[in-house]
C-alpha positions as protocol buffer text, in pm:
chain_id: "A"
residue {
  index: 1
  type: UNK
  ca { x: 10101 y: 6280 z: 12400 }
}
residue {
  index: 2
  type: UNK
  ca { x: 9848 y: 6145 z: 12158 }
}
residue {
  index: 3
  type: UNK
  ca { x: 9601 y: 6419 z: 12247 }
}
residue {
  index: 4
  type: UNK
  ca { x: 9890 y: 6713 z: 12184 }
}
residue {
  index: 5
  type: UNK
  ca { x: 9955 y: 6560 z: 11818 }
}
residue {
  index: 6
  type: UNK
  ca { x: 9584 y: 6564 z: 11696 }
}
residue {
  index: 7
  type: UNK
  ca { x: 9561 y: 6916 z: 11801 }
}
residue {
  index: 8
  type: UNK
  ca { x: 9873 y: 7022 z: 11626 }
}
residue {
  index: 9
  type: UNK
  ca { x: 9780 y: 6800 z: 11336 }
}
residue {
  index: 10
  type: UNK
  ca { x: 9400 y: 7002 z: 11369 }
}
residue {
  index: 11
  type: UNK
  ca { x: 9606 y: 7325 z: 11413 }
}
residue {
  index: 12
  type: UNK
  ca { x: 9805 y: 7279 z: 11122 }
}
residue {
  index: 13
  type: UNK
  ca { x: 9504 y: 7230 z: 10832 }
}
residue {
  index: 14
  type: UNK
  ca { x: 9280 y: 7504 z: 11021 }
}
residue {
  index: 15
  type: UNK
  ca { x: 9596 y: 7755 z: 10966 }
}
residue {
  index: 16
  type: UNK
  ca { x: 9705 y: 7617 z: 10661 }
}
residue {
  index: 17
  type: UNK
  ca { x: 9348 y: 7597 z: 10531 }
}
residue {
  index: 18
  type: UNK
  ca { x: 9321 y: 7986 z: 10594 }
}
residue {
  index: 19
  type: UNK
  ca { x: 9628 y: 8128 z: 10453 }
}
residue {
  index: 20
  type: UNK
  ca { x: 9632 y: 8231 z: 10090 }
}
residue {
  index: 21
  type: UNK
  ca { x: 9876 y: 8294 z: 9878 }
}
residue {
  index: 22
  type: UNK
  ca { x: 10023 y: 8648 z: 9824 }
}
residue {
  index: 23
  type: UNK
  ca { x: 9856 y: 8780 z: 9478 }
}
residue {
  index: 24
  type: UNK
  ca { x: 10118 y: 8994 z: 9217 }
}
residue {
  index: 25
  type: UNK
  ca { x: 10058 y: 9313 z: 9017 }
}
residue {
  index: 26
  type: UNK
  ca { x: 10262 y: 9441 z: 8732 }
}
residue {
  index: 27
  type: UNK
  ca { x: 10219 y: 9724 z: 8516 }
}
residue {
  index: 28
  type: UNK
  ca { x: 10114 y: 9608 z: 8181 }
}
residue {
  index: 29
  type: UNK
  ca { x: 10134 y: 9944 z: 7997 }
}
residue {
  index: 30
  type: UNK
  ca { x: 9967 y: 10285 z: 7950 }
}
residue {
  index: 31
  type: UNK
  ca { x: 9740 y: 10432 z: 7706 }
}
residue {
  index: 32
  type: UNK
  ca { x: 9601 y: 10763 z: 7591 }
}
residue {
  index: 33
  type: UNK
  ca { x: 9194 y: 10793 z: 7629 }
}
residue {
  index: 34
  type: UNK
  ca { x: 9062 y: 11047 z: 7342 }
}
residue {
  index: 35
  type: UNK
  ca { x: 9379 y: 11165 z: 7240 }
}
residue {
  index: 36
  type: UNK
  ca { x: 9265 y: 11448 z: 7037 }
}
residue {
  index: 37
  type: UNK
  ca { x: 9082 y: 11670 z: 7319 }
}
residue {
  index: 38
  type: UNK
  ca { x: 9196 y: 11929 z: 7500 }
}
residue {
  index: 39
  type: UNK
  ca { x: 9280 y: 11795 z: 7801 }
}
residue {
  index: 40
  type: UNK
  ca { x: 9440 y: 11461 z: 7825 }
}
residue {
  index: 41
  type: UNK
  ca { x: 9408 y: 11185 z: 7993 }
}
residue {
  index: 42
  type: UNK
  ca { x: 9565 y: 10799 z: 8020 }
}
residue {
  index: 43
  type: UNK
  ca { x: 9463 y: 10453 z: 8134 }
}
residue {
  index: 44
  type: UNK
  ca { x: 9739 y: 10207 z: 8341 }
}
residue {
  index: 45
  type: UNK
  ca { x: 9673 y: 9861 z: 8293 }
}
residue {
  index: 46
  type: UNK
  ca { x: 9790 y: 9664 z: 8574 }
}
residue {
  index: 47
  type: UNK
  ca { x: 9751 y: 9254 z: 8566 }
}
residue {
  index: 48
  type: UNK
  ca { x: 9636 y: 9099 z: 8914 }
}
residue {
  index: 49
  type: UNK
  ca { x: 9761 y: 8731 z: 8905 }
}
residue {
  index: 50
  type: UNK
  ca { x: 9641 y: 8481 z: 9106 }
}
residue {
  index: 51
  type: UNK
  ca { x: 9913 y: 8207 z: 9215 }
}
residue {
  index: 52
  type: UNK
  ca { x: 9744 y: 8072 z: 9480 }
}
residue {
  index: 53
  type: UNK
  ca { x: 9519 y: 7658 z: 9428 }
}
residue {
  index: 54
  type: UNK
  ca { x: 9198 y: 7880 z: 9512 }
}
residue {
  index: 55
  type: UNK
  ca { x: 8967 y: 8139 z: 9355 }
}
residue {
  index: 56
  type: UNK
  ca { x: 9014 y: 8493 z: 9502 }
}
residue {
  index: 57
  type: UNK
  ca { x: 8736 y: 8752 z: 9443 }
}
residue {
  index: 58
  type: UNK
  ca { x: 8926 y: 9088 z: 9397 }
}
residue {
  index: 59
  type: UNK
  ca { x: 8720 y: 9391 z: 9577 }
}
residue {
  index: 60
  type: UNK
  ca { x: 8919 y: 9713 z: 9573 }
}
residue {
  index: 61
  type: UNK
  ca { x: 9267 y: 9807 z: 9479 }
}
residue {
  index: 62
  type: UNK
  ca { x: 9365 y: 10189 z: 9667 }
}
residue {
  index: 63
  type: UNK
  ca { x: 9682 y: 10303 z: 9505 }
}
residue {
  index: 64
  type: UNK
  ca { x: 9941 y: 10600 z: 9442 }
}
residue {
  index: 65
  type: UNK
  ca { x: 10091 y: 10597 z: 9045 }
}
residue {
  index: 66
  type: UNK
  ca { x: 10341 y: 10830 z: 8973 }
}
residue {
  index: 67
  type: UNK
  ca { x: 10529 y: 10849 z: 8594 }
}
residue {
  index: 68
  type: UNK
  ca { x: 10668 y: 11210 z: 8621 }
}
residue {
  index: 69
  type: UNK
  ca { x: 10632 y: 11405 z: 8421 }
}
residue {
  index: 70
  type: UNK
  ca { x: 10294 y: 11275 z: 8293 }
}
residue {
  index: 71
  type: UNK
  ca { x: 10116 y: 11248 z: 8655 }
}
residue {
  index: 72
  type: UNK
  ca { x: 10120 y: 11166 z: 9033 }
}
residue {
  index: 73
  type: UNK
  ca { x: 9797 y: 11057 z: 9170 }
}
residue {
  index: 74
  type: UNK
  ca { x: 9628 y: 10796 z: 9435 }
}
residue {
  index: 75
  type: UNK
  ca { x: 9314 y: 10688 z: 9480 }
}
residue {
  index: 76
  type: UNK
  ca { x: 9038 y: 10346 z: 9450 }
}
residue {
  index: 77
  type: UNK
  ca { x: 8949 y: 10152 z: 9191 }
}
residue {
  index: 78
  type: UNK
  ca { x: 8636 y: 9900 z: 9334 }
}
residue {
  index: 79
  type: UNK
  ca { x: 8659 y: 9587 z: 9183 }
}
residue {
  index: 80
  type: UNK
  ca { x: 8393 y: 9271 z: 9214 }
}
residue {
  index: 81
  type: UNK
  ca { x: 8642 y: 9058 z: 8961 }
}
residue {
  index: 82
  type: UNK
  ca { x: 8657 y: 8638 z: 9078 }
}
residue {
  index: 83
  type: UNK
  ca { x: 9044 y: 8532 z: 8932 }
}
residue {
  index: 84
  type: UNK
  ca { x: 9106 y: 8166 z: 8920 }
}
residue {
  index: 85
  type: UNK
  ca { x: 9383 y: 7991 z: 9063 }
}
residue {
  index: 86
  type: UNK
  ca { x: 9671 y: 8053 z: 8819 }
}
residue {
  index: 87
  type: UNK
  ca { x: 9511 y: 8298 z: 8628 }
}
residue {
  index: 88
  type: UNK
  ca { x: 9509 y: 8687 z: 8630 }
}
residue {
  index: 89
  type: UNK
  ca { x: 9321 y: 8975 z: 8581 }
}
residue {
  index: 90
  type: UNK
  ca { x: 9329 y: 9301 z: 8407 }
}
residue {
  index: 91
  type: UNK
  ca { x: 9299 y: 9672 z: 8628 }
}
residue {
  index: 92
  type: UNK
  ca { x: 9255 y: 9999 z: 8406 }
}
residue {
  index: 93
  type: UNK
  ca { x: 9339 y: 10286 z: 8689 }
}
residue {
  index: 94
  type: UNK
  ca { x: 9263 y: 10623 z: 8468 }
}
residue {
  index: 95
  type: UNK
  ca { x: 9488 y: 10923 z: 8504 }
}
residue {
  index: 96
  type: UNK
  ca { x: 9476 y: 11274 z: 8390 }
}
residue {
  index: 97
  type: UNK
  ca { x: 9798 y: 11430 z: 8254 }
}
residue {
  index: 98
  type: UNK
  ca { x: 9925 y: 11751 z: 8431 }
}
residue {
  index: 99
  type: UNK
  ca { x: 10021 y: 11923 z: 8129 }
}
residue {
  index: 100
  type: UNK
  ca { x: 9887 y: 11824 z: 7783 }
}
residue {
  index: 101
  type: UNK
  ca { x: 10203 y: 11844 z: 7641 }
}
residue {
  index: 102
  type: UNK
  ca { x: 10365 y: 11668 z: 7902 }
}
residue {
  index: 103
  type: UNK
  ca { x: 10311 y: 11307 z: 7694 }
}
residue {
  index: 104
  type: UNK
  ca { x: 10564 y: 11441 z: 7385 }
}
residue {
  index: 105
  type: UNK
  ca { x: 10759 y: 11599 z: 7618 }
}
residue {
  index: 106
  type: UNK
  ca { x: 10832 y: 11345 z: 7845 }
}
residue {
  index: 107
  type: UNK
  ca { x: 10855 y: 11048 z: 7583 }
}
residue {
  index: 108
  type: UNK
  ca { x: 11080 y: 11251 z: 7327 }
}
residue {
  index: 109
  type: UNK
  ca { x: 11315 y: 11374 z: 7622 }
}
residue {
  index: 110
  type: UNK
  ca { x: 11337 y: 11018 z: 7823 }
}
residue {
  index: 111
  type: UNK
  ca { x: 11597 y: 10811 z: 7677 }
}
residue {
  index: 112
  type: UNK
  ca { x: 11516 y: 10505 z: 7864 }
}
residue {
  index: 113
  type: UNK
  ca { x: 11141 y: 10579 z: 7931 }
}
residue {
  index: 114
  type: UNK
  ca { x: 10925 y: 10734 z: 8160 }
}
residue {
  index: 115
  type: UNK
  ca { x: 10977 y: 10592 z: 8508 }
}
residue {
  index: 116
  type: UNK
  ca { x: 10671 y: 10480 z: 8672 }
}
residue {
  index: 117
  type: UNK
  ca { x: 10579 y: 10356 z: 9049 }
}
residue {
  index: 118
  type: UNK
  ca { x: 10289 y: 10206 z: 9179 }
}
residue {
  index: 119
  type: UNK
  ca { x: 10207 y: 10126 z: 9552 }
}
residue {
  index: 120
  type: UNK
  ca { x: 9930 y: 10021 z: 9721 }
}
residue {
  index: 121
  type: UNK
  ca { x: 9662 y: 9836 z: 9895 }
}
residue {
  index: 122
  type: UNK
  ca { x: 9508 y: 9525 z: 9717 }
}
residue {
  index: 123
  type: UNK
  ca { x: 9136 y: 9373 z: 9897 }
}
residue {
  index: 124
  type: UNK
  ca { x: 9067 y: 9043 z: 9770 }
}
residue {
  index: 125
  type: UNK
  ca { x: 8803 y: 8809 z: 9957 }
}
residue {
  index: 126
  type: UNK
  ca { x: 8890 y: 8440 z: 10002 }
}
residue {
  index: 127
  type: UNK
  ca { x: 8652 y: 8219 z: 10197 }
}
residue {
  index: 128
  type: UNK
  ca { x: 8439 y: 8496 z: 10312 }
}
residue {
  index: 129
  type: UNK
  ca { x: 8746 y: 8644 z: 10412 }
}
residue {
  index: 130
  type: UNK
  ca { x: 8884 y: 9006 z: 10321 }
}
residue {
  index: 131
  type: UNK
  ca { x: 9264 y: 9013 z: 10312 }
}
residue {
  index: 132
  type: UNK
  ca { x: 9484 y: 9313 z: 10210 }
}
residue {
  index: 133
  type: UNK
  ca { x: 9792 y: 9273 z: 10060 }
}
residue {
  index: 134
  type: UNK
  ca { x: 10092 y: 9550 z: 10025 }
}
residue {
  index: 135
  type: UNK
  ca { x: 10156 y: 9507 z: 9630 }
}
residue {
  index: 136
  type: UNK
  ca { x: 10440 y: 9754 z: 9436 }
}
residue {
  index: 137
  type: UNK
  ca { x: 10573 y: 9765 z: 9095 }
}
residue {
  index: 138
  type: UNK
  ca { x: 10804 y: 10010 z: 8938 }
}
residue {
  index: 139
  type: UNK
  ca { x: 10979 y: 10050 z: 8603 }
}
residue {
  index: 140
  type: UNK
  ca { x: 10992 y: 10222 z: 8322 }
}
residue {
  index: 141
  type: UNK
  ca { x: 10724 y: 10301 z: 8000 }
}
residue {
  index: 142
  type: UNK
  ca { x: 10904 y: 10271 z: 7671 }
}
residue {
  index: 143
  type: UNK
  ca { x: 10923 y: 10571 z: 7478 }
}
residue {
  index: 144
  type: UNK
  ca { x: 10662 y: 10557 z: 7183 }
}
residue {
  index: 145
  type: UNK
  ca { x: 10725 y: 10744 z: 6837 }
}
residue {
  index: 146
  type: UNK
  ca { x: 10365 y: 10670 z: 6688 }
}
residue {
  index: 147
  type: UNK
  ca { x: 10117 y: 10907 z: 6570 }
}
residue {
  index: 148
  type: UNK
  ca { x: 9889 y: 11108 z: 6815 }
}
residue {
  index: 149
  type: UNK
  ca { x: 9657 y: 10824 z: 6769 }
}
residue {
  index: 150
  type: UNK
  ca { x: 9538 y: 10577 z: 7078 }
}
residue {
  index: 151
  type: UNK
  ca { x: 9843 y: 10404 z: 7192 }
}
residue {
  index: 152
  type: UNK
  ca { x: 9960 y: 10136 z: 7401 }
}
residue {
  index: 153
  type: UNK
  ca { x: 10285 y: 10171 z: 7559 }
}
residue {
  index: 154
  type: UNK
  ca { x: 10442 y: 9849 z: 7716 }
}
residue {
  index: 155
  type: UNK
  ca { x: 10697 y: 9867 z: 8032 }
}
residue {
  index: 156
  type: UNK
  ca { x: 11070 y: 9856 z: 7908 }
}
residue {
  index: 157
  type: UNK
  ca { x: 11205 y: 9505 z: 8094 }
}
């Protein structure tokens, strides 16, 4: 009986000792790169917090964005970013626009915003360890009546 409980007890920290806590995303905001050429282009900043007691080492994040009208693309951002427990990390995933009028367009016609989703894959290494985790976020960019000048355009709550 004795010899049953120290191998659950041994169980128990082994398995607890290797699983880590599930890391979030949200969409910070969006903003135009070089706004005055031709064709157009954005950057999505997405935060990668860390809620877990340990350091995680973030190593890739493979993704599909979508904010019609503006764009729907996927692809890989490699990352070599260490996030301490508690604390987070910023992600710039660049876009190209479809259109280049589809930014005026799309922000003077949405009432509520431009609807956004992102889904993906995010690698992070723990103890030697690679782990992916299933992350999503969705929501909505406010609509922005600034000048054609660099902008940052935060996620309506």
């Amino acid at each position: 009986m004795r010899a049953r409980w120290m191998i659950g007890s041994i169980l128990g920290v082994v398995l607890g000792a290797c699983a880590s806590t599930r890391p979030s995303v949200r969409v910070l905001g969006v903003s135009e790169v070089e706004p005055r050429q031709a064709t157009r282009a954005l950057v999505v900043f997405v935060e990668v917090v860390n809620p877990g007691e340990r350091e995680i080492q973030l190593s890739k994040l493979e993704y599909r964005l979508r904010a019609e009208p503006w764009f729907a693309t996927h692809g890989r951002v490699d990352l070599a970013r260490p996030i301490a427990p508690g604390s987070s990390a910023i992600v710039e995933i660049p876009v190209a626009v479809r259109t280049p009028d589809a930014l005026g367009t799309a922000v003077a016609s949405a009432s509520g915003g431009v609807p956004f989703r992102l889904e993906g894959e995010l690698f992070t290494v723990d103890d030697r360890v690679e782990r992916a985790w299933t992350v999503a976020a969705a929501g909505a960019f406010a609509r922005e009546a600034a000048a054609p000048s660099a902008r940052v355009v935060v996620p309506a709550e």
